[in-house]
Structure formats: structure tokens, C-alpha cells
GUROFI-245888 format. One record per residue (C-alpha): x, y, z. Coordinates in steps of 0.05 Angstrom, whole numbers, padded with zeros to 5 digits, always signed. Example, Ala and Ser with C-alpha at 12.3 -4.5 7.8 and 13.67 -1.06 7.14 Angstrom:
BEGIN
+00246-00090+00156/+00273-00021+00143/
end
This chain:
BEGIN
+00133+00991+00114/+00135+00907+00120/+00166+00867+00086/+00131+00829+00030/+00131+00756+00052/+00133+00699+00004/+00115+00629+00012/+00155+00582-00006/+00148+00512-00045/+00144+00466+00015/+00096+00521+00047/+00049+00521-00018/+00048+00443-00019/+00035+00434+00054/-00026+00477+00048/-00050+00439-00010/-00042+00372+00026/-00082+00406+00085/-00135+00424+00037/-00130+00361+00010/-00143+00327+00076/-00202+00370+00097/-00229+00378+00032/-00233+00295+00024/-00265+00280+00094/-00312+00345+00078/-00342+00303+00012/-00342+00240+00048/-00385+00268+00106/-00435+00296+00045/-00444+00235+00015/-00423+00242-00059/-00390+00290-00106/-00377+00314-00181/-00301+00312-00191/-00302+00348-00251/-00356+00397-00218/-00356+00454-00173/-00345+00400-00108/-00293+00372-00137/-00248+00433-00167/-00213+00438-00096/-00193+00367-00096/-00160+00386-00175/-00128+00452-00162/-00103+00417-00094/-00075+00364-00124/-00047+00403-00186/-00006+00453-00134/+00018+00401-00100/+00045+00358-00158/+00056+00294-00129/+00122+00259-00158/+00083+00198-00166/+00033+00235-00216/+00096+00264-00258/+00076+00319-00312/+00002+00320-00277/+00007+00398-00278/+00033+00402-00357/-00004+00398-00421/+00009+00333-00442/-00004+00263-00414/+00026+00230-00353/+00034+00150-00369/+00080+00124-00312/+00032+00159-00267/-00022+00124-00303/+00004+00052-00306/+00022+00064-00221/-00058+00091-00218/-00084+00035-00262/-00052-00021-00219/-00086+00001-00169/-00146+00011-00187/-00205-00055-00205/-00197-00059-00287/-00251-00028-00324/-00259+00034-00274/-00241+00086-00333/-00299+00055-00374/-00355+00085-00303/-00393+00138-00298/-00418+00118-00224/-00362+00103-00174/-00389+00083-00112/-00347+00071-00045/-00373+00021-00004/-00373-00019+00066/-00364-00092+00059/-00442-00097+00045/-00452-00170+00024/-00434-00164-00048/-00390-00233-00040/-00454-00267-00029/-00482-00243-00097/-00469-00261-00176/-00410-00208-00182/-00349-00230-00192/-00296-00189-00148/-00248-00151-00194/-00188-00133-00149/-00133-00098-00177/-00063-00128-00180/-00023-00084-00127/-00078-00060-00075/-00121-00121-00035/-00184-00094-00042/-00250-00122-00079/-00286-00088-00129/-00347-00102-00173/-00374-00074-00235/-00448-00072-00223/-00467-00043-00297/-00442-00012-00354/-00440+00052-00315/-00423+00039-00243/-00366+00011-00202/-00367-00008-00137/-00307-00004-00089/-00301-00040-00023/-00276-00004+00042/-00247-00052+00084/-00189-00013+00111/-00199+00051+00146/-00197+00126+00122/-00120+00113+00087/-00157+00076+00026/-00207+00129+00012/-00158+00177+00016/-00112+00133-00030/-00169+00116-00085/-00195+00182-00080/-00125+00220-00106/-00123+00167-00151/-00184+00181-00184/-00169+00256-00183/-00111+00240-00227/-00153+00198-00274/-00202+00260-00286/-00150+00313-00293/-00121+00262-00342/-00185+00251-00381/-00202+00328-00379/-00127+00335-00415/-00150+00294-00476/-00220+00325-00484/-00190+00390-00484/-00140+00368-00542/-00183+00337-00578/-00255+00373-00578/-00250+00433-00628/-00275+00500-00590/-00338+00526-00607/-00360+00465-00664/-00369+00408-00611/-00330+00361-00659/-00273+00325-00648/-00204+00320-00693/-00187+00267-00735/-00148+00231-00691/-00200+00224-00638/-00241+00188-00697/-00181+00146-00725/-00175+00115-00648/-00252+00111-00646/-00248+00069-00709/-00187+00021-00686/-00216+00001-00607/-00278-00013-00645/-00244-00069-00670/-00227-00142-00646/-00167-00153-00671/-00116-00096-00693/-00058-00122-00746/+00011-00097-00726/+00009-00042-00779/-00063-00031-00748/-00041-00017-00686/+00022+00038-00703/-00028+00077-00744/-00070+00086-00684/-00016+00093-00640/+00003+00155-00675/-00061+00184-00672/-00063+00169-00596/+00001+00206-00594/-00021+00256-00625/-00083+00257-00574/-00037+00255-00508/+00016+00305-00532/+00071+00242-00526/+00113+00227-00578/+00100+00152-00618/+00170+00121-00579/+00138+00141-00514/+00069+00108-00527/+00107+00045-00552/+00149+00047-00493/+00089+00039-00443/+00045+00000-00489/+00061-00073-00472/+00064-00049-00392/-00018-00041-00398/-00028-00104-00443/-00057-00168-00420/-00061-00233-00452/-00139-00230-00465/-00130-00150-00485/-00067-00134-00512/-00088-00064-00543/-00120-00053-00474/-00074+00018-00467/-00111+00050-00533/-00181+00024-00492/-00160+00058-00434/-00145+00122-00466/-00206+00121-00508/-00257+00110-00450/-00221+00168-00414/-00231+00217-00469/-00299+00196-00476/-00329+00209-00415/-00290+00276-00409/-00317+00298-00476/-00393+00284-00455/-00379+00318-00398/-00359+00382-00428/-00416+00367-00496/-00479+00346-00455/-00459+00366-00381/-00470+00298-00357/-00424+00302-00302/-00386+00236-00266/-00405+00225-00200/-00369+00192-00132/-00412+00167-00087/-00406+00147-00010/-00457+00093+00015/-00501+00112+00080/-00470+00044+00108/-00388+00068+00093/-00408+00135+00131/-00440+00092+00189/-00384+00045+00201/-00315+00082+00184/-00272+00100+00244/-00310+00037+00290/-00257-00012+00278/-00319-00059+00259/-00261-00099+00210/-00206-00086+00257/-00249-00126+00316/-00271-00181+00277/-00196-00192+00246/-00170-00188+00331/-00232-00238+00355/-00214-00294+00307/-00144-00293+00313/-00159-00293+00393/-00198-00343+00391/-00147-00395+00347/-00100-00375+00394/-00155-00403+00454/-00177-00456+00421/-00093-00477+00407/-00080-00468+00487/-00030-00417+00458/-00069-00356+00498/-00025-00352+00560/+00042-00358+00520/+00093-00302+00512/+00079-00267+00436/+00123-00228+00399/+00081-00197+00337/+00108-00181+00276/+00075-00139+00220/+00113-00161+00154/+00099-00205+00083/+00070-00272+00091/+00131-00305+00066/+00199-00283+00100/+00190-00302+00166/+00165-00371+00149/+00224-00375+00098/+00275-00351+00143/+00258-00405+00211/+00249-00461+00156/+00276-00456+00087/+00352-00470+00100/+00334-00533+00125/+00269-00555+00090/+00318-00545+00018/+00387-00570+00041/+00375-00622-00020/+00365-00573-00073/+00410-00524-00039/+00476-00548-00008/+00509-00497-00005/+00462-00472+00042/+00472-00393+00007/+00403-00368+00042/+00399-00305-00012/+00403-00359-00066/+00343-00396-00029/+00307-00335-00018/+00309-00301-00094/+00293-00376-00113/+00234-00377-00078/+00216-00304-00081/+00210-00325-00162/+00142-00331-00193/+00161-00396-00226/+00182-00440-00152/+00118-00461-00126/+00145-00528-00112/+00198-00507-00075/+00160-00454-00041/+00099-00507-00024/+00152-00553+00006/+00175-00501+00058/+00103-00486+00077/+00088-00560+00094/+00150-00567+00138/+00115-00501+00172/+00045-00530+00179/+00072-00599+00210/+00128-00559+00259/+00076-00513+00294/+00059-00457+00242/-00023-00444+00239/-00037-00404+00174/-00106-00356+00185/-00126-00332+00113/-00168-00266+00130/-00242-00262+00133/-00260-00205+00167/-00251-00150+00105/-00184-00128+00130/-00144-00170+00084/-00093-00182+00135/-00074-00254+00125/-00035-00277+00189/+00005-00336+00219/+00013-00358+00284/+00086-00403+00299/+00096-00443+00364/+00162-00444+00382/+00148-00501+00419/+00139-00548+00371/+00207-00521+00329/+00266-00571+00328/+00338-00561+00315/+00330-00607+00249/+00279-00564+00220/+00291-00489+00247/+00357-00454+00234/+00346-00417+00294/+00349-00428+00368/+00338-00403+00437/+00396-00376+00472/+00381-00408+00542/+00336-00476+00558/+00266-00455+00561/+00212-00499+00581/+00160-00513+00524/+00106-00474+00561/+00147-00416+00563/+00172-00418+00494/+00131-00357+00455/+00084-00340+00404/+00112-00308+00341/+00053-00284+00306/+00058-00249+00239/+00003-00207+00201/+00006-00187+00137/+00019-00104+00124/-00028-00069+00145/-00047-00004+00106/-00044+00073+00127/-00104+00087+00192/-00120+00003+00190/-00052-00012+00227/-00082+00041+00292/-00152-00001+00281/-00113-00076+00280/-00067-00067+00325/-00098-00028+00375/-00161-00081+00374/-00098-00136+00377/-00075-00110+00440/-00136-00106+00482/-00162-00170+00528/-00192-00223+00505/-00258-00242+00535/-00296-00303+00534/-00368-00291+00552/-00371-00290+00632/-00295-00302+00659/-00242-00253+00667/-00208-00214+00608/-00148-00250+00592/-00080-00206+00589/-00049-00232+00533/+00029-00239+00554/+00064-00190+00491/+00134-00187+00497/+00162-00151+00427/+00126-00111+00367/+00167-00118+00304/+00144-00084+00235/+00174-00095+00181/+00169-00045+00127/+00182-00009+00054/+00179+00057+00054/+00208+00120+00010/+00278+00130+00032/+00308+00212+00020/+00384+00192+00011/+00401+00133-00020/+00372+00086-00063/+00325+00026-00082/+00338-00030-00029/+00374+00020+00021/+00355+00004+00099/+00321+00063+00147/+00318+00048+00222/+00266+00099+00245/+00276+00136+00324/+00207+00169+00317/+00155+00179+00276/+00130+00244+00252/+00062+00250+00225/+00054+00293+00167/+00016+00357+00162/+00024+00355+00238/+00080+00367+00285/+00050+00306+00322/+00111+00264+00336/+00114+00198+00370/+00197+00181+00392/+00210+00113+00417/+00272+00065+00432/+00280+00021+00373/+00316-00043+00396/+00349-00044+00323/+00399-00002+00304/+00439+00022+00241/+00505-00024+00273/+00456-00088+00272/+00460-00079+00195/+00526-00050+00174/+00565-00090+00138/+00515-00118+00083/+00529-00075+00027/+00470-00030+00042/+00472+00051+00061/+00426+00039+00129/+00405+00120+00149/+00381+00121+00223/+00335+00184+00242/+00260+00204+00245/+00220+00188+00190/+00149+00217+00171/+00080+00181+00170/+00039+00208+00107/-00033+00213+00096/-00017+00169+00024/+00040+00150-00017/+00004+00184-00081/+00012+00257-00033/+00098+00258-00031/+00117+00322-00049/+00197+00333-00060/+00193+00412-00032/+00159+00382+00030/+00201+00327+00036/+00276+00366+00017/+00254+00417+00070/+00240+00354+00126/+00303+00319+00099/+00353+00389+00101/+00317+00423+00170/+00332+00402+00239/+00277+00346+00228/+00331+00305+00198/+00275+00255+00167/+00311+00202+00133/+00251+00172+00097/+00177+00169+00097/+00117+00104+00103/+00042+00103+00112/+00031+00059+00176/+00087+00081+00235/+00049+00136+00276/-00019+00079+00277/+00020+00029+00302/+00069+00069+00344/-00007+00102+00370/-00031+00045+00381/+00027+00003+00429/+00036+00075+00464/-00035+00073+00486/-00042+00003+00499/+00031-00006+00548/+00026+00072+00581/-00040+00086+00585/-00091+00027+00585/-00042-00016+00614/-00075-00073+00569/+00001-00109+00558/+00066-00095+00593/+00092-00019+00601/+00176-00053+00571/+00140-00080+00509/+00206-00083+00461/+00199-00041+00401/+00231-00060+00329/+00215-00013+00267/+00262-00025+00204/+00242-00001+00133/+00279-00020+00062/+00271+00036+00005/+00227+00020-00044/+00231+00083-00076/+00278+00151-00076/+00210+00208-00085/+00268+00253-00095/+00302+00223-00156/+00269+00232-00215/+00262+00158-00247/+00273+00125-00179/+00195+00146-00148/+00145+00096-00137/+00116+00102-00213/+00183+00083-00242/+00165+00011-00214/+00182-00050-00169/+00238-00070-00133/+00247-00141-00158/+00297-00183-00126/+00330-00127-00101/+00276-00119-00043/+00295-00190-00028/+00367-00177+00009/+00338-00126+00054/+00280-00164+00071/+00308-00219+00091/+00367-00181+00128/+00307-00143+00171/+00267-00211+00184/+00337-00244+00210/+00351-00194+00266/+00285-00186+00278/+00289-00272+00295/+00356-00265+00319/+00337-00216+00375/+00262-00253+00393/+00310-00322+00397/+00361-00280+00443/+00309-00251+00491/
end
């Protein structure tokens, strides 16, 4: 007789990130779905086996709210209050009376069309539906949690605290003693106990709406509880126009054509470039700042400069440094295209030793001296679309494609790290896309040794590409981290890119075959600590060593070359 064989955790989730995957691009090829209907149950139970650690206690009784404040950030405010969720192309909704609503840690535009119906822009490739789509998921399951504690079976009436929180949003203005009341009755509703609600309360509130968590919670549990009194299900909807467009790199080519065509216009199309995906502030801050604020600091301590200006509060001194860049040869291109990929072009040509803090290692003649162009992180599938569309010729009407001359790729990253902690530094040797055993190995120029020495654990080793940040899994990623995979830590955009420079140096020959590869990553998260995941929240200044540690050898090594 066989053996009975049993699958384990990491098996289980695996399969429920493939059904995930198929189940997703299966609704978005139909056009629309219920999520709290038959189309949508295998998107729930999916997401309920696999138990991302971002969504916390998604699979227990009572509420998740770090998961909640991660999802709400993310999503355009208001959302929780709509029936009607419609993803869309970018389909002229700028031009129009809506205001955009974009949410305060994902660049992407948003307008509430009605009472009932939000509209999301898709600017940015399959990654963002896949992204909003698990985030909505959570919402639902969320909101289905409080109608089922609070509608009483087979009465259709609701408890007493479902009325007491009725009766306080309904208000303008909540005194303090006001607000505790119904703060017990909400935890009551969410299963949490009244120092947990007051913990997370002033983490949802805003200036104009500082009882905006009790909203939030209310407008959940209502729609859920029509849902189950009236049947009146929620609906997500996928425009003809989104289905049309995604996977053409329509964004992607209009983002490559006008930064080409600066770069033409400049007479900076022939020059060597060295790209670099990172923030829109480090690289700028690292040629210039030393010397743009010897006054203020002179001492010359570049952290100190760099948490200074990193701070909310300096945007004097953080104006200051971006004038000396504009008047030594820095050309700022805010994004247009949808991609929301802001970018900056430097000519080293125009750098001198008075101004820069770095130099080249040899005389080069100015017509030699390179490009450093830096774009803004891209996110998930859009760095395959920007990059690849990047690295083709450019073409001016009749004359000959023009090469253009790319000597280095640097990107800069965060990314989950699997042994260490917030801050920690992962120099990748492949990439290793998940649910796949697709696997793309490459000679990083940087190495752990460029980085000792700086009070940071730096872990050298593969690391894995996932389909969305809101999809880690700790079974899946203990077994990668413990097997002969040896993954040290996992991001959303290092198979596109690495796809992307692999296609365009071996295959279409479109730049040169030795294009120098630099991938470094700093941890913004641990997904298997408890309390150190992605929900617990941001980094603060402590993302602001590693940073500007990457961005320095990244400079040191274009300056060497």
C-alpha cells in the first residue's frame, strides 16, 4: 500500500498564490466581478490559505488593524464608503472636474465619480492590479467579519453596538467622552479590545477627520450587512479600454520617447549613460549636498546632511541643493506619460570640483564624460515595460536608429530581507521569480566586501521576485531561505529589469553585450518577524544610512570606470 502523502505549509501556500495568479488575470480577462459572490470566493479562500503576514489575523475571528492602516494607505480615501470600483486606463479623467485622490504611499490617481463608484487609474502594468486587487480582497473579508458579528441570525437586525456607532459617525463633532463610548462599542464590533482600538486610532486620523477610523469601520460594516440583508452585491469592474491596452507598454513608450528626446534636444544622445533606478533625492544629494551645505554643515558629517534633509521640516535646505543641481548640469523631467516615474538626467560634464564631491579617476574629455540618468522606482511588471522601452533605439522620423551608448544599470532598492533586520543590506547574484523556477543569475559588480564595515549585516545570495508585497508568505519564504535556494531576501521589480537588460545586451543587441550590472537592496521589512513585516510600518531615518551607503558605491564605481 502507498504511503499517504501530506502537503506541507509552503506547498499549500504556493498553490494558493498560483490560484491567486490565475484566478486574478481570469476576472480581469471577464471584465468585472462580485468579490463577495460566487467569482470572487476563490480570490477569498485563496487569500485566507495563504495568510499573507502583511494581512495579520486575516484568517481569525476578529479584526486585523495593522493590516488595515498598511491597506488604507494605499488605497484613494473614501474607497470603503463604494459600491462600484472600477479599474481604469489613463482615460482622460485629468481633463475633467474630478479632483485626483491619490493615496499617500502608492503614486497612482484615483477619482470618486459618485457616491457609489471609485475609479482607479492603471498606469503601471499587471503588478498594480494585482496589488489593489489583494488589497481589496482584504477589505471585503474584513467587512464580511463585522457583518457577521454584528447582524443577529435569522432577525436581520443588528446589536446595539452596531447602532451606538451608527449614532456617533452621524455626528460632526464627537466630545472626548463621546468618542470612548463609541470606541467601546466598535470594540466590541471588531472583537479587539478598547487599548487596541486606541492604540491605532490616531494612525487613521487626519486633521479635517480625526474620528475618520470609527468612519472607516462603519462604512465597511455597512455595505457588508446590505450585502448579506438585500443581496445587493459589490462589484469590481475592468474598463474595455484597461483590457485593450495592458501588456502594450503604451505608458512605458511614451515615458522612453520623452526622455529620448530631452536627451536629443540637450546633444546628450551620443554620450556614455549609466542609468540608475533609485529615489529622486539620493543621488542628487550625494554628487552635491556636501558642498552646496558646507555653511550650515562644517563638519562636513554627510549622514548628518542627509537625515537633515531627508526631514519633512528642511525644504530650504533641500531647495538649495536642487538649485546648485539645476545650474551644474542636472535636467529634472517630472513624468507625464502615466507611469509616474519622475527622472533626472546629470551631465557630468558640466560638474566641477567646487560643487561635486566626486570625481573621475582619469582626465576625460567633456564629450566623453557620461550621462547618469536616474528614474524614479519603478513598480512590479512596469520596470520590464520602462526599461525594456529605455533600451531600444531612438528614432527620429527618417534617419538611422540611434544606439544609445549604455555603459552601467544600477537599481537601487528596498526589499524584505529573511535574516536580519530593518536597514540590513542584500546584494542579490540572481533573481528568482516566484511561483516559477524561472531564474535569471548575473555578475553583480557590487559585492557584500564593498559594504562591510558600516555597521550593517550585508547577506549576499539569490533573492526572489514576487508577484506583490501583500502575497509574502513565511512557509514559502522559510522553505526558500532554509533549501539549497539560499534566498536571502525578496523585492517586486528584479526579474523585469534583469528581463529586460538580458534581452536588450544578448539577444537584440540594442546596447552593448558588457553592460555592467549593479543590484543592492536595504531591508525595509523582516516578513518573518512578527512586528518587523511591512504593516508594522516605515523605516524612518533608519532607511537613510543604507541608502546613501548604496548610492555612494554605486557613484564611486560609475566615477572609477
Amino acid at each position: 500500500m502507498s504511503k499517504t502523502t501530506n502537503t506541507t505549509r509552503a506547498q499549500e501556500s504556493t498553490n494558493a498564490i498560483e490560484r491567486l495568479y490565475i484566478t486574478m488575470r481570469h476576472l480581469f480577462n471577464r471584465g468585472f466581478y462580485k468579490p463577495m459572490g460566487v467569482s470572487g470566493e476563490t480570490l477569498r479562500n485563496a487569500l485566507l490559505q495563504l495568510r499573507p503576514e502583511i494581512y495579520g489575523t486575516i484568517a481569525e475571528e476578529k479584526a486585523e488593524l495593522s493590516g488595515l492602516i498598511y491597506v488604507l494607505e494605499r488605497l484613494p480615501e473614501g474607497i470603503e464608503q463604494c459600491r462600484f470600483i472600477n479599474l481604469t486606463s489613463d482615460e482622460g479623467y485629468g481633463k475633467s472636474h474630478f479632483e485626483a485622490i491619490v493615496p499617500p504611499k502608492r503614486r497612482r490617481n484615483c477619482y470618486r465619480i459618485d457616491d457609489e463608484q471609485m475609479n482607479i487609474e492603471i498606469t503601471r502594468g499587471r503588478s498594480d492590479i494585482y496589488d489593489i486587487l489583494t488589497h481589496l480582497t482584504f477589505l471585503f473579508i474584513e467587512s464580511y467579519k463585522i457583518a457577521t458579528r454584528v447582524i443577529i441570525e435569522d432577525t436581520g437586525t443588528t446589536i446595539r453596538d452596531w447602532g451606538k456607532l451608527e449614532n456617533a459617525i452621524s455626528k460632526s463633532k464627537l466630545t472626548q467622552a463621546e468618542r470612548e463610548i463609541a470606541i467601546i462599542h466598535t470594540a466590541n464590533i471588531l472583537g479587539r479590545s478598547f487599548a487596541e482600538i486606541i492604540e491605532v486610532y490616531e494612525k487613521f486620523a487626519t486633521k479635517k477627520n480625526p474620528d475618520r477610523f470609527l468612519k472607516i469601520i462603519y462604512w465597511l460594516g455597512k455595505l457588508a450587512i446590505e450585502e448579506e440583508l438585500t443581496g445587493d452585491k459589490r462589484a469590481i469592474t475592468f474598463t474595455p479600454l484597461l483590457r485593450e491596452r495592458l501588456g502594450h507598454h503604451i505608458h512605458g513608450e511614451r515615458w522612453s520617447d520623452a526622455i529620448k528626446e530631452t536627451l536629443n534636444t540637450a546633444g546628450l544622445l551620443d554620450r556614455p549613460i549609466h542609468i540608475i533606478s533609485a529615489n529622486m533625492h539620493s543621488v542628487m544629494n550625494s554628487l552635491f549636498a556636501r558642498k552646496a551645505l558646507k555653511k550650515e554643515f562644517p563638519n562636513n558629517d554627510s549622514l548628518e546632511i542627509y537625515e537633515k534633509l531627508s526631514s519633512s521640516e528642511n525644504s530650504a535646505l533641500r531647495d538649495k541643493v536642487t538649485a546648485v543641481a539645476k545650474k551644474n548640469g542636472m535636467i529634472a523631467i517630472d513624468d507625464m506619460s502615466g507611469t509616474n516615474i519622475d527622472v533626472q538626467i546629470f551631465d557630468t560634464a558640466k560638474f566641477t570640483d567646487d560643487v561635486c564631491s566626486y570625481t573621475f579617476s582619469k582626465d576625460i574629455p567633456g564629450e566623453k564624460k557620461p550621462i547618469i540618468f536616474v528614474m524614479d522606482y519603478a513598480f512590479g511588471e512596469q520596470a520590464y515595460e520602462t526599461i525594456d522601452e529605455l533600451l531600444k533605439p531612438y528614432k527620429v522620423k527618417k534617419n538611422q536608429p540611434v544606439f544609445i551608448d549604455v555603459h552601467s544599470i544600477s537599481i537601487m532598492g528596498k526589499a524584505g530581507i529573511l535574516e536580519g533586520g530593518k536597514g540590513d543590506l542584500m546584494i542579490p547574484t540572481a533573481h528568482v521569480f516566484e511561483g516559477t523556477a524561472d531564474n535569471y543569475p548575473f555578475k553583480n559588480e557590487l559585492t557584500a566586501d564593498d559594504f562591510k564595515g558600516n555597521g550593517l549585516k550585508v547577506l549576499e545570495g539569490a533573492m526572489i521576485t514576487v508577484l506583490g508585497t501583500s502575497l509574502q508568505n513565511k512557509d514559502i519564504l522559510k522553505f526558500f531561505h532554509a533549501s539549497t535556494w539560499n534566498v536571502i531576501g525578496l523585492e517586486m521589480e528584479g526579474v523585469h529589469y534583469q528581463k529586460a537588460i538580458q534581452s536588450a545586451s544578448k539577444v537584440r543587441k540594442s546596447i552593448r553585450e558588457d553592460v555592467k550590472v549593479r543590484y543592492a537592496y536595504y531591508a525595509s521589512d523582516n516578513p518573518l518577524e512578527t512586528g518587523s513585516t511591512l504593516a508594522s510600518g516605515g523605516l524612518g531615518t533608519t532607511g537613510v544610512k543604507p541608502t546613501y551607503l548604496i548610492t555612494d558605491k554605486i557613484l564611486e564605481q560609475i566615477f572609477k570606470s
